[in-house]
SERO-4910 file (N, C-alpha, C, O; in steps of 0.05 Angstrom, whole numbers):
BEGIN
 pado doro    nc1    nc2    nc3   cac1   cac2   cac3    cc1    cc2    cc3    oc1    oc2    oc3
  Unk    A  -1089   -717   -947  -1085   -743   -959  -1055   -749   -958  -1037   -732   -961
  Unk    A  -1052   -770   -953  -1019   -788   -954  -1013   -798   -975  -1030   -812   -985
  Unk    A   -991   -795   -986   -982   -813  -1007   -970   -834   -999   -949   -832   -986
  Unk    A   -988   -872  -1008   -981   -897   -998   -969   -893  -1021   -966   -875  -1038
  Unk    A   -959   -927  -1013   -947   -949  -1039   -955   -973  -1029   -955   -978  -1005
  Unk    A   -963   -991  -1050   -960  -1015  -1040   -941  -1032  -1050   -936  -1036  -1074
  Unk    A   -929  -1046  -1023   -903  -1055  -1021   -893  -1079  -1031   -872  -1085  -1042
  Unk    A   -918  -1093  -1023   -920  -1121  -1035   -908  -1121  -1060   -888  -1134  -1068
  Unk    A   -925  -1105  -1073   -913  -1103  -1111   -882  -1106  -1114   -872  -1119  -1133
  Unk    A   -864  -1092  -1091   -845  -1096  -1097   -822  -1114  -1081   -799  -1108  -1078
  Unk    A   -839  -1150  -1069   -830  -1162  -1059   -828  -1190  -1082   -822  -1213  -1076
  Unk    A   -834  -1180  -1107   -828  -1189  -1130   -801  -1190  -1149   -805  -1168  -1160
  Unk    A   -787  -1194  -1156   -765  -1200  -1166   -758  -1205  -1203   -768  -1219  -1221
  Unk    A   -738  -1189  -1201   -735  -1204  -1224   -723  -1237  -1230   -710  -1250  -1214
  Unk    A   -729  -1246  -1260   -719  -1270  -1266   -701  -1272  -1254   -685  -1254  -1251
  Unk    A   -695  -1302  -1240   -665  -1311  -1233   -651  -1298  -1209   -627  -1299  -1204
  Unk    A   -675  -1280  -1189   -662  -1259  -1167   -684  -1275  -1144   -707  -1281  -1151
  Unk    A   -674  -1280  -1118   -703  -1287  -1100   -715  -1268  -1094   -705  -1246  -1097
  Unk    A   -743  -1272  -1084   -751  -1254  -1080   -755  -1244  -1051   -751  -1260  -1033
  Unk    A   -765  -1209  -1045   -762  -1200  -1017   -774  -1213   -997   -786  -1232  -1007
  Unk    A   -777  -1211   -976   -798  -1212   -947   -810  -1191   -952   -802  -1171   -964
  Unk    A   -833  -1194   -940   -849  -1165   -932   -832  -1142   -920   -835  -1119   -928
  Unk    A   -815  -1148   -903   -802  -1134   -879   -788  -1117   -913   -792  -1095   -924
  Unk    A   -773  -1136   -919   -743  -1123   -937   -756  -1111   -961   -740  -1099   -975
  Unk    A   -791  -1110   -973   -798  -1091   -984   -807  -1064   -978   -808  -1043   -991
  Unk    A   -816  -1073   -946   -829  -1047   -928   -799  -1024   -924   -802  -1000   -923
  Unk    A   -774  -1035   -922   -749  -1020   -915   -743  -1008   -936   -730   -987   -937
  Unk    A   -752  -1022   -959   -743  -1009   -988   -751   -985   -999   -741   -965  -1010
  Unk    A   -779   -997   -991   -799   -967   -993   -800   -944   -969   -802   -919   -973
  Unk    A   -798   -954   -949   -785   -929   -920   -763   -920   -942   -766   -900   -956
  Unk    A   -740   -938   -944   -719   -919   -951   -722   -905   -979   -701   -896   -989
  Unk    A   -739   -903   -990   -749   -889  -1011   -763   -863  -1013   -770   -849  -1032
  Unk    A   -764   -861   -984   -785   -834   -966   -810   -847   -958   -813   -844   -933
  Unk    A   -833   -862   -971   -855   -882   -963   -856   -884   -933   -841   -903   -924
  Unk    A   -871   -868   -912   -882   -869   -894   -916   -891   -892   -922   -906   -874
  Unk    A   -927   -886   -909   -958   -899   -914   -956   -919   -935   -948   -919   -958
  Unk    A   -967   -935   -921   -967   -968   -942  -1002   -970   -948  -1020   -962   -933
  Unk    A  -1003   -982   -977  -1032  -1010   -974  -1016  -1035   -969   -994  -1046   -973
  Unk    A  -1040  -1037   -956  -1022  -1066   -946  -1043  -1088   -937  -1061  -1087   -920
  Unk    A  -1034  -1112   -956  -1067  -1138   -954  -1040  -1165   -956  -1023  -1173   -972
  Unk    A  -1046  -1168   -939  -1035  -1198   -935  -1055  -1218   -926  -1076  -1211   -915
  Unk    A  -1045  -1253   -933  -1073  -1266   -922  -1061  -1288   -902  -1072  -1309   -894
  Unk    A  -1038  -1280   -897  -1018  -1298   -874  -1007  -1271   -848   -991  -1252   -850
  Unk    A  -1022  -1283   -828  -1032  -1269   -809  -1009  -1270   -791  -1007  -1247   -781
  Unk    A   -988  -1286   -781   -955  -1280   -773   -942  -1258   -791   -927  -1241   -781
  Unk    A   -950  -1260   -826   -938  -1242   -840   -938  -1217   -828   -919  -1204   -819
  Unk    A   -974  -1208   -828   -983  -1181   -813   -972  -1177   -791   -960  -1155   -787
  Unk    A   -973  -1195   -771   -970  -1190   -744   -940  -1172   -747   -936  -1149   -740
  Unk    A   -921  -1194   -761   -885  -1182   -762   -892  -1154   -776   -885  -1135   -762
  Unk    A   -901  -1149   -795   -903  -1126   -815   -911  -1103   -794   -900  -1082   -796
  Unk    A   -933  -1108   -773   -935  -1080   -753   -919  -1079   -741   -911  -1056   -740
  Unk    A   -904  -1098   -726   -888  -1100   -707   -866  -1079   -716   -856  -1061   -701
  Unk    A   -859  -1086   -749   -829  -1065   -766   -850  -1043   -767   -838  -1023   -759
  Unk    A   -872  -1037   -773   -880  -1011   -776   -873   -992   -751   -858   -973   -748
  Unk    A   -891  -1006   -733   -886   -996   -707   -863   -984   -703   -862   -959   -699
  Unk    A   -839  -1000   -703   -813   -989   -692   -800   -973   -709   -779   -961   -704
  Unk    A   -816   -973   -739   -801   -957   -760   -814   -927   -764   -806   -911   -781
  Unk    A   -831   -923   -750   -856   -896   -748   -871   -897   -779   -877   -877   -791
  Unk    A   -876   -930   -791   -892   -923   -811   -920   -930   -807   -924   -947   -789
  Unk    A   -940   -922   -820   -969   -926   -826   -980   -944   -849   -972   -943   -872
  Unk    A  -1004   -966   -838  -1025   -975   -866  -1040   -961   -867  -1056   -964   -848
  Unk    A  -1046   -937   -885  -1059   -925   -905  -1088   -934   -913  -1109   -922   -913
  Unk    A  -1084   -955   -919  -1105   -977   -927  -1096   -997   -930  -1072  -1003   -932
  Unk    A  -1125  -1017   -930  -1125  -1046   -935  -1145  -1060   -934  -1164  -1055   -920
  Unk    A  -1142  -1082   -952  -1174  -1103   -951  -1168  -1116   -939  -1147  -1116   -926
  Unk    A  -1189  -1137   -939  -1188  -1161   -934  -1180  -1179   -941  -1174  -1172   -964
  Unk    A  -1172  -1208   -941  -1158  -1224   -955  -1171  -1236   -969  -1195  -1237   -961
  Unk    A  -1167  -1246   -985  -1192  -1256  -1007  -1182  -1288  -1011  -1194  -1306  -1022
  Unk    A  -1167  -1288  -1003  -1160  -1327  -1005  -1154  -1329  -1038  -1155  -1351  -1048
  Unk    A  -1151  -1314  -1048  -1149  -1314  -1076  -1128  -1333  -1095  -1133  -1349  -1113
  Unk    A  -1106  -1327  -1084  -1074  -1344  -1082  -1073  -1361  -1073  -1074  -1381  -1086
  Unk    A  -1072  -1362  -1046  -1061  -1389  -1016  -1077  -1409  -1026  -1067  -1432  -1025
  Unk    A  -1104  -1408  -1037  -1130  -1430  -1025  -1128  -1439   -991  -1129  -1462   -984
  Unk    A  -1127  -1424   -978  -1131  -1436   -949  -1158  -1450   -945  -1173  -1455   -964
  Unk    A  -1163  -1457   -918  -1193  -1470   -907  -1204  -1443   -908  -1194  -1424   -896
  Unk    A  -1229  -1441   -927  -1247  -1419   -919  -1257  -1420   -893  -1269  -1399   -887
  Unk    A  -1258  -1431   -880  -1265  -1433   -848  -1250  -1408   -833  -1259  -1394   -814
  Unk    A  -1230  -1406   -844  -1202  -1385   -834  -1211  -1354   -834  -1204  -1337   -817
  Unk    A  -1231  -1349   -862  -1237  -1331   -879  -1267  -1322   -866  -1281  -1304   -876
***
């Protein structure tokens, strides 16, 4: 078994600070030791960039669902 994190959680911010990119939470957590992510995004350029830094960074998704449209409201057509 691998020990993930999920990263997203920490592309959150505090009050009054902006908040991360995917990319600049995924580096946070690499540089934290975090090799294995969960990882659910429902914006599909997001994903695409997010393997692209995995790839070149030797990290792994661990796991992940599916997107649930939960947030965005996109066209369920998408879904």
């Amino acid at each position: 078994m691998n020990v993930s994190v999920n990263c997203e959680h920490f592309m959150k911010s505090a009050p009054g600070e902006t908040e991360r990119s995917l990319k600049e939470s995924l580096r946070l957590c690499a540089d934290a030791g975090f090799r294995f992510f969960d990882l659910a995004t429902e914006d599909l350029a997001q994903a695409d960039a997010a393997a692209a830094f995995m790839d070149e960074n030797g990290l792994s998704v661990g796991q992940s669902h599916m997107p649930y449209n939960r947030y965005r409201r996109e066209d369920y057509a998408d879904f």
